[in-house]
C-alpha positions, 0 to 999 in steps of 0.5 A: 487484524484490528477494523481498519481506518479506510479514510486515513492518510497514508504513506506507501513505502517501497525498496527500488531494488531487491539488494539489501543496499542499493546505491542509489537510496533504494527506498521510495515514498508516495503520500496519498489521502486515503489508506484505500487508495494506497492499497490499491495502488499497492496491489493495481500498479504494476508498472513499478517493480517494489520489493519491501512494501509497507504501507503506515497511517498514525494508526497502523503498519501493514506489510505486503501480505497484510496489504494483499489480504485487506485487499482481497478481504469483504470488507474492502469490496466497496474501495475496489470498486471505487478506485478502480473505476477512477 
């Protein structure tokens, strides 16, 4: 995985339900200022059940496997830090 832009807009995506089809749209958005925070409030939140995460800025894509794996990663440390304090 390329170095990722930490600053950049992002948009978190997520299925409200774990069918295919849902009857009531099934796919949630939030749009938050940083790709950091949209990690974590990926991986910190667990007050919503999301199945089909994807996380996307202008730059990149990431699925959930990819978000759990930037979260976890060194490079990442410093934004934990700074969001989980807030």
């Amino acid at each position: 995985m390329s170095s990722l832009n930490f600053d950049l807009p992002a948009d978190f995506f997520w299925a409200k339900s774990a069918r295919r089809v849902s009857p009531r749209g099934g796919v949630a958005h939030k749009r938050f200022e940083t790709l950091a925070e949209a990690i974590c409030c990926a991986v910190e939140d667990h007050g919503t059940q999301r199945y089909s995460v994807s996380i996307d800025t202008d730059e990149t894509s990431l699925s959930m496997d990819e978000v759990d794996a930037v979260y976890r990663s060194d490079a990442f440390a410093a934004y934990r830090k700074r969001y989980s304090a807030a």
